[in-house]
SEKOLKOL-986910 format. One record per residue (C-alpha): x, y, z. Coordinates in steps of 0.1 Angstrom, whole numbers, plus 5000, padded with zeros to 4 digits. Layout:
BEGIN
XYZ;...
// end
This chain:
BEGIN
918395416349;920395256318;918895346287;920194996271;916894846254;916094496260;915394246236;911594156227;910893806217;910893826175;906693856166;905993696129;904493966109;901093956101;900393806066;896593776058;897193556028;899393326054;896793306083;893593286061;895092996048;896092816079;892092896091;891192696057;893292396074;891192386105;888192396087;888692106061;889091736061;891991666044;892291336060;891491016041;888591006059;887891316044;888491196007;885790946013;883091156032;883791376001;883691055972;880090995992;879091365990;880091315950;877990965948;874791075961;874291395944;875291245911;872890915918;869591065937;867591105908;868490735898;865490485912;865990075911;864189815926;865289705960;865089315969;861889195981;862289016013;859188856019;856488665993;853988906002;856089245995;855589495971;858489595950;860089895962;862490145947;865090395958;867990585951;871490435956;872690425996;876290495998;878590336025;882190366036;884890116041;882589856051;878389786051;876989786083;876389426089;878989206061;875788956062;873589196043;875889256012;872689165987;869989276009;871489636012;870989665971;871589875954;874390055966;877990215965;880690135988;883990335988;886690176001;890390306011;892990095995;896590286005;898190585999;901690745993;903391026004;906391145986;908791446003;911691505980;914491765986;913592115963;910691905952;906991995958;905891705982;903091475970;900591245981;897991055963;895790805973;893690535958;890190425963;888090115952;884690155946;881989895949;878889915930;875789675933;872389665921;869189405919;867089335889;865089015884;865589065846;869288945843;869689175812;868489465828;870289425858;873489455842;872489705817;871489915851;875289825869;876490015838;874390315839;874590305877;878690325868;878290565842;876690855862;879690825887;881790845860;880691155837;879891345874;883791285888;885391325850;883191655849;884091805882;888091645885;888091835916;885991735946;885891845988;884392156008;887192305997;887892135967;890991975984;891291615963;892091635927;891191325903;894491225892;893491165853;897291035841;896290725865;892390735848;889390605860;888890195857;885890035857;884889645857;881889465860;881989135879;882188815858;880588585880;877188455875;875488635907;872188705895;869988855900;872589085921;874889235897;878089405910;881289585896;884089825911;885790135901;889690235912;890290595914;893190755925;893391085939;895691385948;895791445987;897091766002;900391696012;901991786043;903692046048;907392056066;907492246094;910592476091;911292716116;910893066102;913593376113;912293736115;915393886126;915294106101;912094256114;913394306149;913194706159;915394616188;918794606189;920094216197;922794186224;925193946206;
// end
């Protein structure tokens, strides 16, 4: 029998940092469906302790109140954009990614955010768009960092804008908020060599 040795098929070393990492991949959203799942996460616990009235629908109703619903993209029905009151809706506006030679790549994203409430009182109503605003604000300025894995950083060079809507809507006030965020990026896939590891000899 020849006593040459054959070559083995190079096996990547095992690198717990490495794998552990890769698990943490599977496991989080880092999708920009994920940045807004996580903005709504944000929204509600920041908002649940802030009750407003709701719109009363019929003559006969009792005024109600509730904490803010949150949507994402779009409200379930476009019809019901002042019947849903009060509520947040976060909406995906566009994204870059940026992959520059012996530069770390990038991506951020940007998101609008709707905000509407109802109030009969007309100054009240706007006073409680701005409070409604404010606790989103001081909650994402706080934390900077949000996810289950705290994947999307608030990008603070871009800041955090807020407006409230001019137009006489009463008594359904509304303003937005544009917040841009940094996205994992994704990462080149380069082929890795572990020659160097090989215990075998090659035949070339």
């Amino acid at each position: 029998m020849s006593d040459y040795i054959y070559p083995c098929v190079p096996q990547r070393p095992v690198d717990p940092v490495r794998d552990n990492a890769q698990n943490d991949l599977v496991l989080a959203d880092y999708t920009y469906n994920g940045l807004l799942q996580a903005l709504k996460n944000e929204t509600l616990a920041s908002t649940k302790d802030l009750i407003m009235p709701t719109r009363i629908q019929k003559k006969d109703e009792e005024q109600a109140y509730r904490a803010p619903d949150v949507f994402l993209m779009r409200l379930p029905d476009s019809n019901s954009a002042t019947k849903k009151a009060p509520y947040a809706l976060h909406q995906f506006l566009n994204a870059q990614d940026i992959q520059e030679e012996r530069m770390p790549d990038q991506c951020k994203a940007i998101v609008r955010t709707i905000l509407c409430v109802y109030n009969p009182d007309e100054q009240e109503g706007a006073l409680m768009l701005l409070n409604f605003a404010s606790r989103i604000r001081i909650h994402l300025l706080k934390s900077c960092v949000i996810g289950e894995k705290h994947e999307f950083e608030l990008d603070k060079e871009a800041g955090l804008h807020f407006v409230c809507y001019p137009d006489d809507t009463a008594p359904y006030y509304a303003g937005e908020m544009i917040s841009t965020w940094t996205m994992p990026p994704i990462q080149r896939e380069v082929p890795e060599v572990w020659g160097e590891n090989l215990k075998s000899p090659m035949p070339w």
